[in-house]
C-alpha positions as CSV (number, residue, x, y, z in Angstrom):
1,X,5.0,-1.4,-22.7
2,X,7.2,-2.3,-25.6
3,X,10.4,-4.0,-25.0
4,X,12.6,-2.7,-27.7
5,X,13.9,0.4,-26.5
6,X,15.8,3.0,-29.8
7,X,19.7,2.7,-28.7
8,X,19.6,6.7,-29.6
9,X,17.7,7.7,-26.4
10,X,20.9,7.3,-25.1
11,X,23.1,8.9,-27.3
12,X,21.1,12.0,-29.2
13,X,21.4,15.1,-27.7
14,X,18.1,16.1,-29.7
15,X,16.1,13.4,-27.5
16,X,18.3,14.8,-24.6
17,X,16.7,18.4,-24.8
18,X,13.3,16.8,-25.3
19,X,14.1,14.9,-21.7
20,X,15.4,18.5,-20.2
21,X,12.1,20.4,-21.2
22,X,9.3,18.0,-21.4
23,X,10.4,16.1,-17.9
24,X,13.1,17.8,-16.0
25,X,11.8,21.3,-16.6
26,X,8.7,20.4,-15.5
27,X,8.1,17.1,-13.0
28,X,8.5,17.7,-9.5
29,X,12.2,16.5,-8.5
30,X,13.1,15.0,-5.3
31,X,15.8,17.9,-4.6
32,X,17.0,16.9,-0.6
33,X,15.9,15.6,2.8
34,X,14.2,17.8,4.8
35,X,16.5,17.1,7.5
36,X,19.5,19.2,5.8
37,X,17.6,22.4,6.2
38,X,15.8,22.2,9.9
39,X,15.7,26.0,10.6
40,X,15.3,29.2,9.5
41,X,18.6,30.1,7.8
42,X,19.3,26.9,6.8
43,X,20.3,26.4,3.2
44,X,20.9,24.0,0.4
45,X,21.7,24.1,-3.3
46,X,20.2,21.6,-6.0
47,X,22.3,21.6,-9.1
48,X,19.7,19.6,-11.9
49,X,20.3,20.0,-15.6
50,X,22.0,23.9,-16.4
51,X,20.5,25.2,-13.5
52,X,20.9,25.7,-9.7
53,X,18.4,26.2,-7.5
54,X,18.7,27.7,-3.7
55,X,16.5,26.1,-1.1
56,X,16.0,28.1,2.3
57,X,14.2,27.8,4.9
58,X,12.5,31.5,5.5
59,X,11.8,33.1,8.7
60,X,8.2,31.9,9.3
61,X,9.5,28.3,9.0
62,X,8.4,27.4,5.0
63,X,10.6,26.4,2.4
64,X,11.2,28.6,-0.4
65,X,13.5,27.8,-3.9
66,X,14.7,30.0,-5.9
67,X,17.1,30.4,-9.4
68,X,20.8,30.6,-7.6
69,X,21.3,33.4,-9.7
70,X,21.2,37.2,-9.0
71,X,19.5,39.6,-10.6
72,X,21.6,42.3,-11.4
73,X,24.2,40.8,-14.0
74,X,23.4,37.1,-13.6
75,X,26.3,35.9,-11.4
76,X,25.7,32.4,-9.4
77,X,24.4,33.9,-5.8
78,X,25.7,30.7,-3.8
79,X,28.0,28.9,-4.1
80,X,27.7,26.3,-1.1
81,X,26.5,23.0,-1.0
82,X,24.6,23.8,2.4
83,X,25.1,25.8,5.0
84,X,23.0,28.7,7.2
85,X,22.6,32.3,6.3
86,X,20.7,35.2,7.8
87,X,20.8,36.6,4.0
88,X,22.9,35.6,0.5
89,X,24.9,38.7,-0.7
90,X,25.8,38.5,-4.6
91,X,30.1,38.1,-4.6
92,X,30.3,40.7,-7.6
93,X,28.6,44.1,-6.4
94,X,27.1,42.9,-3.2
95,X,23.4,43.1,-3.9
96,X,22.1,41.1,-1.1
97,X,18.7,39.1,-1.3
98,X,16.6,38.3,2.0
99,X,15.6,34.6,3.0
100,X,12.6,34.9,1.2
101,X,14.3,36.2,-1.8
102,X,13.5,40.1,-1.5
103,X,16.2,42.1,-2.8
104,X,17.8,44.4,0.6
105,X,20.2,46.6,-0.5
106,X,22.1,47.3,-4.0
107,X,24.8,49.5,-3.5
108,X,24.1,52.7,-5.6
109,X,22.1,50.6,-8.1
110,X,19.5,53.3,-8.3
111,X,16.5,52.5,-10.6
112,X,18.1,49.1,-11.6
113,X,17.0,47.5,-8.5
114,X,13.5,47.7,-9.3
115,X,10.9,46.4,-11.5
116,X,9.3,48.5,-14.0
117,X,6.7,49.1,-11.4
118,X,8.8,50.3,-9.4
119,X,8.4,46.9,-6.8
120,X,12.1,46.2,-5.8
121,X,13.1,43.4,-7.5
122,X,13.2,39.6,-6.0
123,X,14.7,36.2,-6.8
124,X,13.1,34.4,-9.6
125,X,11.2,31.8,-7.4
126,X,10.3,28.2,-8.2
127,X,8.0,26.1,-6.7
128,X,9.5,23.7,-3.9
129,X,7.1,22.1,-1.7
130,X,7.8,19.3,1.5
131,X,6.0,15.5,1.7
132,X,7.5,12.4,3.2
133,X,10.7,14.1,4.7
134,X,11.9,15.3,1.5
135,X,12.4,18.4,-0.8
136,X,10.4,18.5,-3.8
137,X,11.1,21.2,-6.5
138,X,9.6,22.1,-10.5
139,X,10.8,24.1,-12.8
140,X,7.4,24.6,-14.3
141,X,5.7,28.0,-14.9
142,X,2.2,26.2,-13.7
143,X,3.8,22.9,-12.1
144,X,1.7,19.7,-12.1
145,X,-0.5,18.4,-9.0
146,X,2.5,17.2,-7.1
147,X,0.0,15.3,-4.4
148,X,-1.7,13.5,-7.6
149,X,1.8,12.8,-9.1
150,X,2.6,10.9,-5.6
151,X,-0.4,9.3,-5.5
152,X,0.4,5.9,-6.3
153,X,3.4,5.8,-3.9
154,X,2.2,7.8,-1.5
155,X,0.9,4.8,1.2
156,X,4.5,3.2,0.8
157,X,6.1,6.3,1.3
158,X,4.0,6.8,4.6
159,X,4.7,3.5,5.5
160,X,8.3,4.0,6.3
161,X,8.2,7.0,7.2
162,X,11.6,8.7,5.2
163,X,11.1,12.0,7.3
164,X,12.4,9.9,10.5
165,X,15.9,9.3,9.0
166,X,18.8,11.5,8.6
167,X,21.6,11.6,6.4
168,X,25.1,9.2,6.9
169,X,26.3,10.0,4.1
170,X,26.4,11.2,0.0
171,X,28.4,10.8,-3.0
172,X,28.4,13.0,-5.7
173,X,29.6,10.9,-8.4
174,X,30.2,12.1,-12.4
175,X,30.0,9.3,-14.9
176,X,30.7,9.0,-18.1
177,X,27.0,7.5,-19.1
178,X,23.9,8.9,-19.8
179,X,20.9,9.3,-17.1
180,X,19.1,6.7,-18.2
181,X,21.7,4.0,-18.5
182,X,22.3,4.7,-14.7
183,X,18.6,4.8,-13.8
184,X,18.5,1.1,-15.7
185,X,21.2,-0.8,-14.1
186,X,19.5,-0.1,-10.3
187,X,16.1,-0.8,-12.0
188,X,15.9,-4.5,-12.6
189,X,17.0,-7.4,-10.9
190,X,17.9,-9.6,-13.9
191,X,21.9,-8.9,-13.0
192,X,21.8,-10.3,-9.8
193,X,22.7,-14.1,-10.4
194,X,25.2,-12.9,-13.2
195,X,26.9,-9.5,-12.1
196,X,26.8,-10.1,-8.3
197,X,26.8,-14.1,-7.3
198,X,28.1,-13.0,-4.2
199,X,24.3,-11.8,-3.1
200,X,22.9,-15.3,-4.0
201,X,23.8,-16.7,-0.9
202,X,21.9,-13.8,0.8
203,X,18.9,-12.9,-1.2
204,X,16.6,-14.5,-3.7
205,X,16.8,-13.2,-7.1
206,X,14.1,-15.4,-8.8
207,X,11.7,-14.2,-6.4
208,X,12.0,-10.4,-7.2
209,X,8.3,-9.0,-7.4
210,X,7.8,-5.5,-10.0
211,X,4.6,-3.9,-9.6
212,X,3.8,-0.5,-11.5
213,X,2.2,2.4,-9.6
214,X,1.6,5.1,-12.4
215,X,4.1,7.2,-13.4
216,X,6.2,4.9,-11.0
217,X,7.0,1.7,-10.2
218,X,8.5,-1.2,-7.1
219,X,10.6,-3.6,-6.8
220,X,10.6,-6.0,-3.9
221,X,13.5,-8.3,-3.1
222,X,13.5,-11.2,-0.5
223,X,16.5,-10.7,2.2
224,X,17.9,-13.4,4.7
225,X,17.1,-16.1,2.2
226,X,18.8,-18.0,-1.1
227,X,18.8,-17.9,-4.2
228,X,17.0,-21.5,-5.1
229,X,17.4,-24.4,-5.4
230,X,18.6,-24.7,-1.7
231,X,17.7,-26.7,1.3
232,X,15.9,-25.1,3.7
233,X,17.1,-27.6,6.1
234,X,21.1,-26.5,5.7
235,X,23.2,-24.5,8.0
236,X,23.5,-20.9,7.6
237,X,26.3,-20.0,5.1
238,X,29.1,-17.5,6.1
239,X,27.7,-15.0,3.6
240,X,24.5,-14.9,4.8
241,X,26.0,-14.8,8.8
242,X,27.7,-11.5,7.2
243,X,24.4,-10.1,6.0
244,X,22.7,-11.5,9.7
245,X,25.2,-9.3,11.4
246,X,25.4,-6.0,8.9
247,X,21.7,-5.9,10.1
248,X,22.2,-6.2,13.3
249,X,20.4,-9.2,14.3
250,X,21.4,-11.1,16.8
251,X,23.7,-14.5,16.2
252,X,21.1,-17.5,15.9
253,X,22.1,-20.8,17.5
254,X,25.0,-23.1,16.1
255,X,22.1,-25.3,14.8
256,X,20.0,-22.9,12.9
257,X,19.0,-23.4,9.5
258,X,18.2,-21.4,6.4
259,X,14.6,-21.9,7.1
260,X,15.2,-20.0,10.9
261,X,16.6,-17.0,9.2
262,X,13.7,-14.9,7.4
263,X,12.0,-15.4,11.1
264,X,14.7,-14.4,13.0
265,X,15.6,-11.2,10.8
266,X,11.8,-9.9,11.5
267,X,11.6,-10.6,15.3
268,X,14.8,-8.7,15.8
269,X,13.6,-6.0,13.5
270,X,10.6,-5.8,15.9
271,X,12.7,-5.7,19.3
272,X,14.6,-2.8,17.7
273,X,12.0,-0.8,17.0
274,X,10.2,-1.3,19.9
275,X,13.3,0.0,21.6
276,X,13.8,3.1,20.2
277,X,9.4,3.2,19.9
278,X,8.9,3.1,16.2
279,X,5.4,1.6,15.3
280,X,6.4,-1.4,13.0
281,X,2.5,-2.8,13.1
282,X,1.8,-1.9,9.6
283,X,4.4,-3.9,8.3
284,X,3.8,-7.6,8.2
285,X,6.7,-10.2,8.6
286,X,7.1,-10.8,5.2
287,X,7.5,-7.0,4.6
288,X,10.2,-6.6,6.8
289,X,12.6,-9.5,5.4
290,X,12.4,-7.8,2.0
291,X,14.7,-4.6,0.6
292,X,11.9,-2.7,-0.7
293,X,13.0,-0.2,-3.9
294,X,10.3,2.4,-4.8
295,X,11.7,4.3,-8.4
296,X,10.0,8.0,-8.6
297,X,9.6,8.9,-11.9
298,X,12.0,10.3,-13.2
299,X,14.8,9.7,-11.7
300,X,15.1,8.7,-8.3
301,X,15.4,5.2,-6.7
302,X,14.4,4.4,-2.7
303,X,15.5,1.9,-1.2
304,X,13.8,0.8,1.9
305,X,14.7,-1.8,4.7
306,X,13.9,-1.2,8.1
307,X,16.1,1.7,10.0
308,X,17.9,2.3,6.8
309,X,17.1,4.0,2.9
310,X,19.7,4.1,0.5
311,X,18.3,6.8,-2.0
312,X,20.1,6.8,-5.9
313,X,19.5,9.7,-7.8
314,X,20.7,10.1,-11.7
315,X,21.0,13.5,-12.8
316,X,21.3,14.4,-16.3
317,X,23.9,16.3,-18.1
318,X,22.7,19.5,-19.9
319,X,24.1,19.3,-23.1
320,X,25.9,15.6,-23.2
321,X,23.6,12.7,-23.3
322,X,27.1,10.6,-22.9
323,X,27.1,12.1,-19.5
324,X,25.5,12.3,-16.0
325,X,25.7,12.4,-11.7
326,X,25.0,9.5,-10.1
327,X,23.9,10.7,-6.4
328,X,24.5,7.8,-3.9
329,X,22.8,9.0,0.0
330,X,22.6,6.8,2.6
331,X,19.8,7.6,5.1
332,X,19.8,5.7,8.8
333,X,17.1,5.6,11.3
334,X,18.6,7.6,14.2
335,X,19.2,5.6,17.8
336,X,21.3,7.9,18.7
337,X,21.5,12.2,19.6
338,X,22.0,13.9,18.3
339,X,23.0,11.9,14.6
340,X,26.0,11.4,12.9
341,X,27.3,14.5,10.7
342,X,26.7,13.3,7.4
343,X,30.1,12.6,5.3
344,X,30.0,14.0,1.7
345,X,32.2,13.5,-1.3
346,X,32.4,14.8,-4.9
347,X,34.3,12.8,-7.3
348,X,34.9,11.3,-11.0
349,X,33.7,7.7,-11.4
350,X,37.1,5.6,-10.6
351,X,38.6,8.0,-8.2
352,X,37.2,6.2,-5.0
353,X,36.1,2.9,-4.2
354,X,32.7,2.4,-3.9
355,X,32.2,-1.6,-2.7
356,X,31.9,-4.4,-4.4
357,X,28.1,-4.5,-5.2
358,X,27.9,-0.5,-6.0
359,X,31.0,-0.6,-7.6
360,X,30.7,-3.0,-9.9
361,X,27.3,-1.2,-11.3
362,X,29.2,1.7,-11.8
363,X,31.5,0.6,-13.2
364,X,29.7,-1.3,-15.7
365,X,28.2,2.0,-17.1
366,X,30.7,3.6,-19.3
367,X,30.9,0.1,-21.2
368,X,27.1,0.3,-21.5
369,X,27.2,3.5,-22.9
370,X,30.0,3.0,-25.3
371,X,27.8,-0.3,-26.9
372,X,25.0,2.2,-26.9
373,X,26.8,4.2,-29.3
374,X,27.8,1.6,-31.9
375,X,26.5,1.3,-35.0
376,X,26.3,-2.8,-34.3
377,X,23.6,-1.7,-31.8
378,X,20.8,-0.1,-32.4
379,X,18.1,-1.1,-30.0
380,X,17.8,-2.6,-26.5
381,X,16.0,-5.7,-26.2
382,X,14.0,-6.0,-22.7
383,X,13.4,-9.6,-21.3
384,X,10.7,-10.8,-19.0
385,X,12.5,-10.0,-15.8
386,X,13.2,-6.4,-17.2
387,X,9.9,-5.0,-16.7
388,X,11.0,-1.6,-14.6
389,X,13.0,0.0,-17.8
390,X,10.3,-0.8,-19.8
391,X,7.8,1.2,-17.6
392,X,9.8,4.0,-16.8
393,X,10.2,4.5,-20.9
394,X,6.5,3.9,-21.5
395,X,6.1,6.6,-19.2
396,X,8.7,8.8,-20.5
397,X,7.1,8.8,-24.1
398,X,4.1,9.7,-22.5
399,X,5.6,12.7,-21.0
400,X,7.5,13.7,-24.5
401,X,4.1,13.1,-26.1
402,X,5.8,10.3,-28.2
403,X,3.7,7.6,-30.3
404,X,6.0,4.6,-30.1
405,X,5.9,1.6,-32.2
């Protein structure tokens, strides 16, 4: 992995159109949760790059995708986020399209509503495909192995089982920064002690562990303990009784120490689950006192604790490499039924607050990408403790075919 990484990645919108044919053009893309197209009618639209793709679910159960565009003049078919339909009916001259994309009627369209064949015509499809709870989609003619290119993550994934939780809530937020930049800041833990001292009290930042899984990589991050040097033998601090109760354990004793904490966050884990009869046995103590953040390459972050997933997407822009979406969806396990109906929001970066730790990343992101377009910068230099953003750009030369020096 090399740690100098060319400031112009960021910037050139020559590399940018190398990123939008070589990777997004062609990996498989986590595109939604299953759960936000359940049954046959249901719909969503994925917006990635300059194009929009329509997910349905078809009559016989199975997810199809298709190009969100129809096929007469080109107009955008949909124009909902989500929603159900027995059919989509183009707004222009009302050529209408079945679930599973067959063209059923075109108002006097004659010999234009067929292929030279003569086969009617159908949406342009794209391959979409379901594993662990979510929606994957490639733009690819021939798209890779998408069971080999999950591989490496594939036990974690199965581990906590994403297809379980349903959606609280998502933000759709447009930043002025490129992709990358917001892929980077949620990609190492090296900020913690210096960008959010608030968390110190509540998890350990020197004992952050990075491990690389092919194409993709992990993060894990001890919860319910301190940043060292503490004394295990002190009383809990009010941060970390904030952090106690956000997770829903149960108040320890007036006399518990720092020490007590890591146990008690697992045990009540445990009683939880056993409530609501989730099988925590393949998760060990240790596991389940740690926020666990699994990056899919290219750009998607999960992050894992028990009964909850926070999932951060970064979405490039198609012709601006100064530019990019920032997806923030917030996943819970559901106790309840039937769940919560999710909240969603679309909005520039600094219209709406988005908390103190998430807020302050965000923020930070146009200021990154203004340094990364000065001439008195010309090339990141990665420490020791930034090992994720070198991976993910090792692996992104491989994809571009890029030799690297």
């Amino acid at each position: 992995m090399n740690p100098r990484i060319p400031a112009a990645r960021y910037t050139s919108e020559a590399w940018l159109a190398r990123e939008l044919q070589s990777v997004f053009h062609v990996a498989w893309l986590l595109a939604a949760h299953t759960s936000n197209v359940p049954t046959p009618g249901a719909f969503i639209t994925f917006e990635i790059a300059s194009e929009s793709i329509l997910i349905v679910r078809a009559d016989d159960g199975t997810l199809r995708a298709f190009y969100n565009v129809c096929q007469h003049r080109g107009t955008l078919l949909c124009t909902q986020s989500h929603g159900h339909a027995a059919s989509f009916r183009c707004p222009y001259h009302h050529w209408e399209y079945a679930r599973d994309g067959r063209l059923l009627r075109a108002p006097g369209a004659g010999l234009a509503a067929c292929e030279a064949d003569g086969r009617p015509i159908s949406l342009r499809q794209v391959h979409c495909a379901e594993r662990f709870g979510f929606v994957w989609v490639s733009l690819a003619e021939h798209a890779p192995d998408l069971d080999a290119h999950l591989a490496p993550i594939a036990a974690e994934l199965a581990r906590y089982r994403p297809q379980d939780y349903r959606l609280v809530h998502a933000h759709e937020i447009a930043v002025e920064a490129n992709w990358k930049t917001s892929v980077d800041v949620n990609n190492e833990g090296y900020h913690l002690a210096t960008l959010h001292p608030e968390l110190l009290d509540m998890v350990d930042a020197r004992a952050a562990r990075f491990s690389a899984h092919g194409d993709h990589s992990s993060i894990a991050l001890p919860i319910g303990r301190p940043t060292p040097p503490v004394n295990p033998a002190e009383r809990i601090t009010p941060a970390l009784q904030t952090l106690l109760k956000h997770l829903a354990v149960d108040p320890l004793p007036a006399h518990a120490t720092l020490a007590d904490v890591p146990a008690a966050i697992a045990r009540s884990f445990r009683e939880r689950a056993n409530r609501i009869g989730w099988d925590l046995r393949g998760f060990t103590d240790d596991d389940l006192t740690h926020k666990h953040q699994v990056h899919v390459f290219p750009n998607v972050q999960l992050n894992f604790l028990p009964f909850s997933l926070e999932l951060y997407r970064h979405r490039p822009h198609p012709t601006d490499p100064n530019r990019c979406w920032f997806d923030e969806l917030s996943f819970m396990h559901p106790e309840q039924s039937p769940p919560p109906t999710p909240r969603r929001r679309q909005f520039r970066h600094g219209e709406h607050d988005l908390g103190p730790v998430m807020g302050a990343d965000v923020d930070l992101l146009p200021r990154l990408q203004a340094g990364m377009n000065s001439r008195g910068f010309t090339e990141l230099r990665l420490t020791a403790h930034e090992p994720g953003i070198a991976h993910m750009h090792a692996v992104l030369e491989r994809w571009l075919g890029e030799a690297h020096d």
